[in-house]
Structure formats: C-alpha cells, structure tokens
C-alpha positions in Angstrom: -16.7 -2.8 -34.1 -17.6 -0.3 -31.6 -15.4 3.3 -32.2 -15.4 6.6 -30.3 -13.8 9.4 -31.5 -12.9 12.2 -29.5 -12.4 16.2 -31.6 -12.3 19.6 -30.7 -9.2 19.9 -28.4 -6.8 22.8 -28.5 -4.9 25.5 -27.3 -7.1 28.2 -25.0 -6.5 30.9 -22.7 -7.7 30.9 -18.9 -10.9 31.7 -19.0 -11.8 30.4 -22.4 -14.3 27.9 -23.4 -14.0 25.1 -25.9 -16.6 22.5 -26.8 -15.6 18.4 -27.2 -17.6 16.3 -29.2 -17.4 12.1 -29.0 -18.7 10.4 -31.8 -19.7 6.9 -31.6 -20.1 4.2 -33.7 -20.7 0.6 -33.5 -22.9 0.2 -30.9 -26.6 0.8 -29.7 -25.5 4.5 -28.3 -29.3 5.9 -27.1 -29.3 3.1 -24.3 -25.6 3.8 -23.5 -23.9 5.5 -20.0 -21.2 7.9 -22.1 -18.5 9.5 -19.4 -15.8 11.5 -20.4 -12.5 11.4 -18.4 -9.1 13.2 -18.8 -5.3 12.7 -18.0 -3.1 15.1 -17.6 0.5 15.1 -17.7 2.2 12.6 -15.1 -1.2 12.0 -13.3 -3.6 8.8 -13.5 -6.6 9.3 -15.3 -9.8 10.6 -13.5 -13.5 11.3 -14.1 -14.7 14.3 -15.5 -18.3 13.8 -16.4 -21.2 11.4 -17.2 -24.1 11.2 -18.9 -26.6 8.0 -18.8 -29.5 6.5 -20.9 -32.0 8.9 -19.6 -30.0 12.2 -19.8 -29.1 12.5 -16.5 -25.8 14.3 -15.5 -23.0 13.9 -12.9 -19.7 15.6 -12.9 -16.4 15.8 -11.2 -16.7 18.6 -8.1 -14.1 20.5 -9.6 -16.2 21.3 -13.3 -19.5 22.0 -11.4 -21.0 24.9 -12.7 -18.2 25.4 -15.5 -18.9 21.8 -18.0 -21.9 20.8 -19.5 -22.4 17.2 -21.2 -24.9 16.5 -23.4 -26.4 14.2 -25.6 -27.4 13.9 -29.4 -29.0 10.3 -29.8 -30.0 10.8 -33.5 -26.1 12.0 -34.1 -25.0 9.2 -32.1 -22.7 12.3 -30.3 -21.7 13.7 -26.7 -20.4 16.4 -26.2 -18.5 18.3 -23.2 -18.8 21.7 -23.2 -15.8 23.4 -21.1 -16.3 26.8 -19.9 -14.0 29.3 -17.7 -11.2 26.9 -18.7 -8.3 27.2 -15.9 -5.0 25.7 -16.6 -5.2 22.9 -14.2 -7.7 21.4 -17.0 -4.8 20.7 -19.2 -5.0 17.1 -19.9 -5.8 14.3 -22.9 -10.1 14.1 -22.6 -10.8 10.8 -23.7 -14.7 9.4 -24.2 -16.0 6.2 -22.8 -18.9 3.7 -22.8 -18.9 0.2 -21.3 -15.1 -0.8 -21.9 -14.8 1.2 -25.0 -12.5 4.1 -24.8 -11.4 6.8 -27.9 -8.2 7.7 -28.9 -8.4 11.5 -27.1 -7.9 15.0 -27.7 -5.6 17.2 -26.0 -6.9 20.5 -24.0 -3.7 22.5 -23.2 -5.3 25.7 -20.8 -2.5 28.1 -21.3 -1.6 31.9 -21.4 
C-alpha cells in the first residue's frame, strides 16, 4: 500500500520560510518522479514543483528562485523548501508520485 504523507505546514509571516517534508511509503521511491502541488482556497489545484529519478528540478514560474525540492532516497523523503513566503502561497501542499497523492498540509502566508 503505497502512502505519502505530507508535514510541516503552518502559519508564517510574508517573508518567512518554512520547510515541507513528504514521506513515502510503499513503493520503490529512488526510481520515482515526486511533484508537489498546492490548492488554495476556491481555486483548482496547480503544480508547484517536481523532482524526477535523477534529481533533476522543475518548478512553477512563480516559486523560481524562492523553493527548493529535494530528495532523500535513503529516507525515502522530499522535501519543499519555501522561502520569501508571500501570501498568495496560502494553499493545502499536497505530494504526489504516479497516481498517489497525500493527505496535505496547510501553508496559511499571513500577517
């Protein structure tokens, strides 16, 4: 049973950073594409950033320069790290891999 589970969510100030870690389970994560994706508040659900088999890196125009994803293969772990948070990042970050998806953790970019 494959399971990804999404923590470090919270409550930050504009500018802030926080880090997101996704935790798999259940499947063969080294040769894995991981993306993380994020839904705010009366708005479909869009793509954030990505991370494939061989480490390489994409991300959303809008995160350039401010999130880092990374990998952890023996921890079986990505992990999204969000700096210069603005409040338009508000949304539920949810991990992914194939057709798996975690249950999400809420980033609320607030003064």
């Amino acid at each position: 049973q494959v399971q990804l589970v999404e923590s470090g969510g919270g409550l930050v100030q504009p500018g802030g950073s926080l880090k997101l870690s996704c935790a798999a389970s259940g499947i063969d994560f080294s040769n894995n594409f991981i993306a993380w994706h994020r839904q705010a508040p009366g708005k479909q659900r869009e793509y954030v950033a990505s991370i494939d088999a061989n480490a390489f890196t994409n991300y959303k125009d809008s995160v350039k320069g401010r999130f880092t994803i990374s990998r952890d293969n023996a921890k079986n772990m990505v992990e999204l790290q969000m700096n210069d948070l603005k409040p338009e990042d508000t949304a539920v970050y949810y991990c992914m891999t194939r057709k798996y998806w975690g249950q999400g953790t809420q980033v609320t970019v607030a003064s």
